[in-house]
N, C-alpha and C positions, 0 to 999 in steps of 0.2 A: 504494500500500500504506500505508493506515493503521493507529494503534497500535490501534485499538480494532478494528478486523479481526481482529488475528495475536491480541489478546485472545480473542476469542470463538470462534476456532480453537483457543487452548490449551484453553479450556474444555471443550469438546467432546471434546478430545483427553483430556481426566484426568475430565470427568462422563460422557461415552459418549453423551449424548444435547442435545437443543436447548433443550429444556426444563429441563434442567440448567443451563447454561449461562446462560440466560436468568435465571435465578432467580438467580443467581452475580453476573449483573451490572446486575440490577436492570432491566431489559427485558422487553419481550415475546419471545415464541419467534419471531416472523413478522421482529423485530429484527434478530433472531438469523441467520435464515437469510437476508436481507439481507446482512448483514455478510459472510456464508461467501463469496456468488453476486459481491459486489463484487470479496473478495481471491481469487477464483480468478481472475478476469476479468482482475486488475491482473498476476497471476503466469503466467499462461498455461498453466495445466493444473489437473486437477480434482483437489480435494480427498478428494473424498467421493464415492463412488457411494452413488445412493437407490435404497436396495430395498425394498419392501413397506413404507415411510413411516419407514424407517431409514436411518442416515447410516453407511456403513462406507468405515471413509481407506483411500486409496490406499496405495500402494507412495509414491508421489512424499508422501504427507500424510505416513509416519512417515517419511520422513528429514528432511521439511523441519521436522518436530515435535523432532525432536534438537538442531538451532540453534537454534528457538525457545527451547527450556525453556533452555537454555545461557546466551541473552541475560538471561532472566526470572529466573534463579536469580541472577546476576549484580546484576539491579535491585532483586531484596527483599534481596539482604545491602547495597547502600546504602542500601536504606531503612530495615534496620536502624540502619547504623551512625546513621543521620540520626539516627535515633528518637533512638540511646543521646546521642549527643551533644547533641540537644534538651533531653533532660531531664534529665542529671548535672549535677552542680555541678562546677564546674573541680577538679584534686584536685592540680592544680603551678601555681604562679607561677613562671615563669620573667625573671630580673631582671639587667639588665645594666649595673654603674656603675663609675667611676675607684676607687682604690682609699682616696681619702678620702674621698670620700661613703658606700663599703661601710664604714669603721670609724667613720663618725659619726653623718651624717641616717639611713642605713635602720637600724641598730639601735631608733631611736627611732620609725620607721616601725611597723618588723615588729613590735614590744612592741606597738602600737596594734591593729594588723592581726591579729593570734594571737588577741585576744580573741570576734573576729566567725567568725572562721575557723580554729580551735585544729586541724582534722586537714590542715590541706593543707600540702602537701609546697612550701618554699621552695627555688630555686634561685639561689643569688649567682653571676653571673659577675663576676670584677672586668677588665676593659680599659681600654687604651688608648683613644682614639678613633677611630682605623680600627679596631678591633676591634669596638668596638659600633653603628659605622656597618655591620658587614658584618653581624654579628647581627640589626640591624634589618632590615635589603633581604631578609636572607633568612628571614625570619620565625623564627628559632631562640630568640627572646626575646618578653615580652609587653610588655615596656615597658625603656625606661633611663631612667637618673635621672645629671644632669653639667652639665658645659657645654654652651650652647647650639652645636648643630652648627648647621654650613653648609645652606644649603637644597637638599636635595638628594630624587631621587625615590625613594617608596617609603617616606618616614619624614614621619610629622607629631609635632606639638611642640606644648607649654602650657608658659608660664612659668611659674616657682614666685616667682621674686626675683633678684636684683642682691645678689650679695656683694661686697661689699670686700676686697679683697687686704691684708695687713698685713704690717710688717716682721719680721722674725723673728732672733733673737740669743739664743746661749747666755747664763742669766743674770748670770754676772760679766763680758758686754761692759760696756766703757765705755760705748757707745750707751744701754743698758737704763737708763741716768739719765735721759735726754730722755724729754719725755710724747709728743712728737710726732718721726717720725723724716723730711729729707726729703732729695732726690737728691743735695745737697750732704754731706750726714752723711755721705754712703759714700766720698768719699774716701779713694784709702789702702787701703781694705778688699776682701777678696775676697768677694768675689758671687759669689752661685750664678746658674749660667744654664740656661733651660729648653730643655732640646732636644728638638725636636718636627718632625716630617714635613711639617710646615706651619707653618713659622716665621712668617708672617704673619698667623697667627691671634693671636698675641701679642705684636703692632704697638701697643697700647696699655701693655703693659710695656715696651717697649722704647723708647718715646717718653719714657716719663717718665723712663728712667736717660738719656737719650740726653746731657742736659747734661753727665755727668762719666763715660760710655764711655774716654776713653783714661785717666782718674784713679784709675780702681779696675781691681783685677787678676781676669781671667774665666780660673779655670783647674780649676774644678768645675761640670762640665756633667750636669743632672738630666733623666728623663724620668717620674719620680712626684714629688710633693709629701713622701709619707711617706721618700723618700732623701736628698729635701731638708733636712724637719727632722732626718733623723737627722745626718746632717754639719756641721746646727749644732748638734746637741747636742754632739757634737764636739767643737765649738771651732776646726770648722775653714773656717768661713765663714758671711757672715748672707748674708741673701736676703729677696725680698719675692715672700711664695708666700699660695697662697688659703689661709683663713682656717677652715677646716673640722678639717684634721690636726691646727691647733695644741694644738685641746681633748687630743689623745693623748699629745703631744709635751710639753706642759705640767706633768706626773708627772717627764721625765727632765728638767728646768732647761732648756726653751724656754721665752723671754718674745717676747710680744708688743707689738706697738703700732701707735699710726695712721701710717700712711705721708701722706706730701703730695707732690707732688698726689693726690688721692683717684683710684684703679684701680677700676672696677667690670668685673665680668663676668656676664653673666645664664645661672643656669641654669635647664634647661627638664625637664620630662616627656617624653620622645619615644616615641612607637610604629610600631608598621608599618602605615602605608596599611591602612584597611579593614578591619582586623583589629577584631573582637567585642569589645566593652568588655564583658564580663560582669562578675555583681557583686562576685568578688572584686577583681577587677582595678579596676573604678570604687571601693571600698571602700578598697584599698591607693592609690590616688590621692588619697584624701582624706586618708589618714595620712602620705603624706609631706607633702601641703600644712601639715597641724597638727605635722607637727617642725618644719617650717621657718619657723615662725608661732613654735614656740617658742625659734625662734634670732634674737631680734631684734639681737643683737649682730653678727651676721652677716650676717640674710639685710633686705634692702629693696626693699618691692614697687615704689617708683619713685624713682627716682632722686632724691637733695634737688639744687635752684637751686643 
C-alpha cells in the first residue's frame, strides 16, 4: 500500500469519477485506474464495483474512506501549520541569562535589537545555571547569554569574550586607595564566597585567594553577583565578583579595581542543538556581540601573555 494509491482512492472518493481524479493529480485516467487495481490487490478486497464504465465503492471502500480522510485531514493541518511557520517572522524571543548580564549586556543588546525588530514580543528569563542548562535541553528558550557552560548534550555555544573579574569594596574601604588590589590585600577582611552546585566551576577563584584562605574570614556566602555587591555596598564585606553588576552597583558607592592575579572567565552565546537561527535571533546575536564590543573594559576577545 502506497501513498499515492490511498491518494487516488481519496480522489475518486470526493471527485466520483477517474477522470476526476486524474486531473486532481496531474495523470492520466488509465494512471489512475492503475493505482485503484494495485491498492485493492495490496488490501485484499474491492474497492469499487465497475458498472456500465462507472466506479461505484463498496461497502468495504466507505469505511475504509473514513480512516483515510481522518489521516489526510490530519496531514493538511501540518501542512498548514508548516506553511504558517515557513512564512511568519518569529513574533517572541525567548532569552535566558544570570541576573547580571539581564541588568547590563542585554539592555544594550535589546536597545540594538528593537530597532530591526520594534513588534516582537521579548522574553527575559533571569537563572541560575542549572536553570538555563534545563531551558536549553529543553528547548523552552532560543538562546542564553552567561558563563560559558560545561559541554554538555543538546546545547551549543559561541564565544562572545573573556571578562575579568575585579575587586569590589564599598567606597570608604581603606583598600579603594590601592590602584591594584591582590590576594594579600585581603587579609583580615571578610570575603564574600560564591556558593554554587558546582563549586568546581570556580576553581580559578579559588586558587587565586587560596594563598591567604585561613587569613581572611568566609562568613557571607553568595549565589548572584547582584547580592554580592549589595553586601558590599553595605559595608559588610569586599569580594572579587564578575565585572558586569559593578556598572549598577557603582550609583550606591561600589568601587572597583584590578585584582592580581588576573581571573578571567569566558562567556559564551549558547543555544539548543539544531534549533532555526532565524533572523531575528541571528540579528539579536549580532547585538549582543556589538554591546560586548562596546564593553572593552570588561569584555576581551583573547586573552593578553
Amino acid at each position: 500500500m502506497k501513498f499515492r494509491q490511498i491518494e487516488a482512492f481519496r480522489y475518486i472518493m470526493l471527485r466520483g469519477t477517474t477522470a476526476a481524479a486524474a486531473a486532481e493529480m496531474h495523470v492520466t485516467q488509465p494512471a489512475v485506474s492503475r493505482l485503484i487495481s494495485d491498492l485493492e490487490h495490496s488490501l485484499g478486497f474491492l474497492l469499487f464495483e465497475r458498472r456500465k464504465g462507472r466506479l461505484h465503492p463498496t461497502h468495504e471502500a466507505a469505511e475504509f474512506f473514513r480512516s483515510v480522510e481522518e489521516s489526510f485531514l490530519g496531514l493538511e493541518k501540518l501542512q498548514s501549520v508548516a506553511a504558517h511557520i515557513r512564512t511568519r517572522a518569529p513574533k517572541e524571543l525567548k532569552i535566558a541569562s544570570t541576573s547580571a548580564i539581564a541588568s547590563t549586556l542585554l539592555p544594550l543588546a535589546l536597545s540594538e535589537h528593537k530597532k530591526y525588530f520594534p513588534n516582537e514580543r521579548i522574553v527575559v528569563h533571569t537563572d541560575g545555571m542549572a536553570e538555563i542548562v534545563m531551558k536549553l535541553q529543553t528547548n523552552s528558550v532560543d538562546l542564553a547569554v552567561g558563563l560559558q557552560l560545561p559541554q554538555l548534550s543538546g546545547i551549543e555555544q559561541e564565544f562572545i569574550g573573556n571578562a575579568r573579574f575585579v575587586f569590589a569594596a564599598r567606597h570608604d574601604h581603606p583598600l579603594t586607595r590601592k590602584s591594584v588590589i591582590t590576594a594579600e590585600d585581603l587579609i583580615g577582611e571578610s570575603v564574600l564566597t560564591v556558593l554554587d552546585s558546582n563549586p568546581t566551576y570556580w576553581s580559578k577563584l579559588s586558587q587565586a585567594l587560596e594563598p591567604v584562605e585561613t587569613k581572611v574570614s568566609k562568613q557571607l556566602f553568595i549565589d548572584t553577583s547582584h547580592t554580592g555587591y549589595s553586601m558590599i555596598a553595605a559595608g559588610l564585606a569586599v569580594g572579587v565578583l564578575e565585572p558586569f553588576a559593578a556598572r549598577v552597583w557603582a550609583a550606591n558607592g561600589v568601587v572597583t579595581r584590578p585584582f592580581e592575579p588576573a581571573i578571567y572567565y569566558p562567556y559564551n552565546l549558547a543555544y539548543p542543538t539544531n534549533t532555526r537561527h532565524h533572523k531575528s535571533l541571528h540579528s539579536f546575536t549580532e547585538s549582543i556581540k556589538n554591546a560586548a564590543k562596546s564593553m572593552p573594559e570588561i569584555f576581551e576577545e583573547e586573552l593578553q601573555e
